[in-house]
N, C-alpha and C positions, 0 to 999 in steps of 0.2 A: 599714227602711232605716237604717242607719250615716247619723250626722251627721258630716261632715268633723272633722277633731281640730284644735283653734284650735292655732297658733303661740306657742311659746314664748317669752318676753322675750327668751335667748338666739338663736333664731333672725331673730325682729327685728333683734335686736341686729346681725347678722351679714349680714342684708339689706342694712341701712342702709349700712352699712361698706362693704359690695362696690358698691351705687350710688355711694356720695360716688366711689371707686375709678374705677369710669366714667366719671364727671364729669370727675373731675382728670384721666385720661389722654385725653381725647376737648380737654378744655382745653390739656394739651401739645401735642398735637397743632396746634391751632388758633394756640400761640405757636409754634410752629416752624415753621410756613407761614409765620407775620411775618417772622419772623426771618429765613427763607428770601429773601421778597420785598426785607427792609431791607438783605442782601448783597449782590442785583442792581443794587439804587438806587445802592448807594456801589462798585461793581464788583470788590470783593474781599472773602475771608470776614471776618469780626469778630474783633476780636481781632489780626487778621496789619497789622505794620508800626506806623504813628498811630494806626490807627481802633480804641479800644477795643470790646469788649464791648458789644453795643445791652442792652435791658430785656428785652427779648424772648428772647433767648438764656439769660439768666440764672433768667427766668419759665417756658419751658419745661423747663428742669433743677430746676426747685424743683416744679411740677407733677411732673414723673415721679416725683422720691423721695417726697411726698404720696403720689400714685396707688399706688407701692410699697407706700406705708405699710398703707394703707387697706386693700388686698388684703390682706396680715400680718395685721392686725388680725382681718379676714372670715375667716383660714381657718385661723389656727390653733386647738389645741385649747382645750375650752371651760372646763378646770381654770384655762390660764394666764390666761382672761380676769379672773376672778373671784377670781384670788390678784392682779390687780391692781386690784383693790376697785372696779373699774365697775360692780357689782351689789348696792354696799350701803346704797346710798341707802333712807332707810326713813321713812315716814312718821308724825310722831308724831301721835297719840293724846289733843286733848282737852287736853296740856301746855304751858303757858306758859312 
C-alpha cells in the first residue's frame, strides 16, 4: 500500500493564502451587511449629500482588495513566488 505523498511547503504555502482569501471575503461580506443596515438607519446611501462615508463601507472595500490579494498570491505561478524571496528563510546552523 502507497503512503499518501506529504505536501509541499509550496503547497501549504498556497493553502494558507486561499484560506486567509476566505476569510477576508466572507469578512467583506459581513461589513457590507453593516454598512447596508448603517444606510437604512440614516435613510440614504453614504457618502450622497452631508452624510459622509461610515467605517464600514470603507472596511468592506479594503476587505475585498485583501481577499483579491490573497487569491493572487494562492494561485499564481510557483516561479513568481519564490523570485519574491518568500522561500528563503533558512535556518542557521550552531552560528552565533
Amino acid at each position: 500500500m502507497r503512503r499518501p505523498s506529504t505536501p509541499t511547503e509550496a503547497q501549504v504555502f498556497r493553502l494558507g493564502a486561499a484560506l486567509t482569501g476566505v476569510v477576508l471575503m466572507l469578512s467583506a461580506a459581513l461589513a457590507a451587511d453593516f454598512a447596508r443596515e448603517h444606510m437604512l438607519a440614516i435613510g440614504t446611501i453614504c457618502g450622497a449629500g452631508p452624510h459622509p462615508h461610515c467605517g464600514w463601507c470603507f472596511g468592506a472595500a479594503g476587505l475585498v482588495l485583501a481577499g483579491l490579494a490573497a487569491f493572487y498570491v494562492a494561485l499564481e505561478p510557483i516561479g513568481a513566488v519564490r523570485k519574491a524571496g518568500l522561500f528563503q528563510i533558512k535556518a542557521s546552523r550552531g552560528q552565533a
